[in-house]
C-alpha positions as CSV (number, residue, x, y, z in Angstrom):
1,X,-55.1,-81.1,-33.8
2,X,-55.9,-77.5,-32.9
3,X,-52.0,-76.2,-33.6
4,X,-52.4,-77.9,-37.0
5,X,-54.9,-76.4,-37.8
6,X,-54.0,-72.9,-36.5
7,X,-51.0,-73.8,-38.4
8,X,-52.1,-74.8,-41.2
9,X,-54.7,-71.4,-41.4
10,X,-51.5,-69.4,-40.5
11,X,-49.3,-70.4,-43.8
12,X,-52.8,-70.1,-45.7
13,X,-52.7,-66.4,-44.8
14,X,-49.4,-65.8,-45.3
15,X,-49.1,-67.5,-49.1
16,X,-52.7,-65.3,-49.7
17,X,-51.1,-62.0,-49.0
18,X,-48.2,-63.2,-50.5
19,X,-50.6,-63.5,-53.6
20,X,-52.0,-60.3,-53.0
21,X,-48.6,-58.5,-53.0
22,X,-47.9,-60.1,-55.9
23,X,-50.6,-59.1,-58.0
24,X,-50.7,-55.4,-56.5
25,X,-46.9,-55.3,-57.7
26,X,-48.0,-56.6,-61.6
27,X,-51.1,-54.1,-61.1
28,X,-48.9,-51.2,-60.2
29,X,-45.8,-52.1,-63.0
30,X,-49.0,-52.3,-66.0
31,X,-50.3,-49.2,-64.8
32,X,-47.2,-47.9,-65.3
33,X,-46.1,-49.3,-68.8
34,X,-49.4,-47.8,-70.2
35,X,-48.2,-44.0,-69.1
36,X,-44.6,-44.5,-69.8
37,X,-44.2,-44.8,-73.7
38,X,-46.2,-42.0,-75.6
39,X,-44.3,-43.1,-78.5
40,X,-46.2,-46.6,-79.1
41,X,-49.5,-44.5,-78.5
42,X,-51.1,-44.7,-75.2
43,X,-53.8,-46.3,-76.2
44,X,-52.0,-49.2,-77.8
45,X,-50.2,-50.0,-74.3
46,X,-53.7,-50.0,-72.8
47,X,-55.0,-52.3,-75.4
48,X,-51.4,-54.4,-75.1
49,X,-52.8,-54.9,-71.4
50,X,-56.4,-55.3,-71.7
51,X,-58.7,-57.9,-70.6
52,X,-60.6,-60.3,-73.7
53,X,-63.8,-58.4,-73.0
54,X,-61.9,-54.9,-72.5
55,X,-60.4,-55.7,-75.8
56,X,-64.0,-56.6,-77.2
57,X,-65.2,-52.7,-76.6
58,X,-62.2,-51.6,-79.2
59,X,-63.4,-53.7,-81.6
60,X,-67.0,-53.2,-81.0
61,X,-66.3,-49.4,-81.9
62,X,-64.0,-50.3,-84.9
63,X,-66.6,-52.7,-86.7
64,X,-69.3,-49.8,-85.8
65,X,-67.5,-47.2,-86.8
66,X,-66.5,-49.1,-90.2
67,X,-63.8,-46.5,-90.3
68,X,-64.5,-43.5,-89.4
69,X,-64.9,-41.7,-86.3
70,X,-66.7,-44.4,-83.4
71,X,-67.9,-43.5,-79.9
72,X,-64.5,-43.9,-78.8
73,X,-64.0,-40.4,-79.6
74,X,-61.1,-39.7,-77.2
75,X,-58.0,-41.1,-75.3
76,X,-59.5,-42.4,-72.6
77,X,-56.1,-42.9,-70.6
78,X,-55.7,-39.2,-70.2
79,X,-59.1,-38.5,-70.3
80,X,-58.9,-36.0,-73.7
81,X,-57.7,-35.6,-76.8
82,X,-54.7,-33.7,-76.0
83,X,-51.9,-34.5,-73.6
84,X,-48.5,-32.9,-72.3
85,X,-46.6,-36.3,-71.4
86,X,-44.0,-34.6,-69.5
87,X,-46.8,-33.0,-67.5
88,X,-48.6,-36.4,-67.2
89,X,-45.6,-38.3,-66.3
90,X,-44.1,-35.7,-63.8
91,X,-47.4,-35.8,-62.0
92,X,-48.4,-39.5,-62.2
93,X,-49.3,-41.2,-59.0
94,X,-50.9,-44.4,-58.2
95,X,-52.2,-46.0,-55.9
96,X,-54.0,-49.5,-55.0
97,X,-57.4,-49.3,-53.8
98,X,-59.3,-51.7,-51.3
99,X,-60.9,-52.9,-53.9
100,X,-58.2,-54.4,-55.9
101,X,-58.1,-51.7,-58.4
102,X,-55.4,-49.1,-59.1
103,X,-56.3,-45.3,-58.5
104,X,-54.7,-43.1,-60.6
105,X,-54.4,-39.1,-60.5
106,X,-52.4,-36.5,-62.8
107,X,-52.5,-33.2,-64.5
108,X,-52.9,-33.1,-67.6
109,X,-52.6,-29.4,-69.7
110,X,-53.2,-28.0,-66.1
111,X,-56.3,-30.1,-65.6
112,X,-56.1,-32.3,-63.1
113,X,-57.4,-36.4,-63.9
114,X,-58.4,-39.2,-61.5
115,X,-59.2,-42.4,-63.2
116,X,-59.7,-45.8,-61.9
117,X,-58.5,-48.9,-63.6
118,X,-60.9,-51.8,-63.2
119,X,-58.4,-54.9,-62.9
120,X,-59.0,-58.4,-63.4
121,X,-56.5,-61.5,-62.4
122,X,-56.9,-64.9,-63.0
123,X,-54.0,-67.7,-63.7
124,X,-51.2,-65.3,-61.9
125,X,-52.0,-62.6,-65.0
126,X,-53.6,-59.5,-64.3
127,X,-55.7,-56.9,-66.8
128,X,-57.0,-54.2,-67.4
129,X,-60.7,-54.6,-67.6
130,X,-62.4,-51.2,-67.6
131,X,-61.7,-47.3,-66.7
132,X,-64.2,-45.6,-64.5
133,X,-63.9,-41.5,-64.5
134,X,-65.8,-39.8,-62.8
135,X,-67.4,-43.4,-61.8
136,X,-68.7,-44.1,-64.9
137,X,-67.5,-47.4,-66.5
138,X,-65.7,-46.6,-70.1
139,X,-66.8,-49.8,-71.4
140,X,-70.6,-49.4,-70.5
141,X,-70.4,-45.8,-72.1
142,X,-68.6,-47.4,-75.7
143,X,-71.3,-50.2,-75.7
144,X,-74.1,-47.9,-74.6
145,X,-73.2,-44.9,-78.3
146,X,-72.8,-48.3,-80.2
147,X,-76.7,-49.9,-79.3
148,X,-77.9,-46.2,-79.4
149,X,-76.5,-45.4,-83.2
């Protein structure tokens, strides 16, 4: 009874790290699609990626902006308005957290960026579900300019 057991806990482990490799590999390869095709628009990729509530703070700020200029004022992927791709890309690294979430660092125009993407996974998908620079969530700071407008 006891080897079953120990067995049994044994595979457990081995198909939940399995999982967890998994997902850190899907993690790592979206992280990458969103800083690999300036092209489409950086932000499009994110949104292409995003979580249903992520998604939510996009449209928040485009019904309260009722086009023109929102609180989404920026790129929020390279943390500015302007961005050197080449330098973005050349610099690029990322890197998976304890947490389950994907650090990633760059220069930008010279400046260097460290931004952490918040991920969520459910059903063998993972998301994008927030941005924290600096540690401060983008999606509290959208939803915060919107109630405060």
């Amino acid at each position: 009874m006891k080897k079953a057991l120990l067995l049994f806990t044994a595979l457990l482990g081995v198909s939940t790290l399995a999982h967890a490799q998994d997902f850190n590999q899907q993690k790592r390869q979206i992280i990458q699609k969103i800083y690999s095709d300036p092209e489409n628009g950086l932000l499009l990729l994110l949104r292409k990626y995003a979580s249903h509530d992520f998604k939510a703070v996009f449209k928040e700020d485009e019904h309260y902006a009722q086009g023109e200029l929102g609180c989404i004022d920026y790129n929020v992927v390279v943390s500015g308005q302007d961005l050197n791709h080449k330098e973005i890309r050349r610099s690029l690294k990322i890197s998976m957290l304890d947490d389950g979430n994907v650090g990633v660092s760059y220069r930008n125009l010279g400046n260097p960026a460290n931004l952490v993407y918040v991920m969520q996974c459910r059903n063998n998908q993972c998301l994008v579900d927030d941005i924290l620079d600096d540690g401060s969530s983008f999606k509290d700071s959208i939803r915060s300019c919107i109630a405060n407008n």
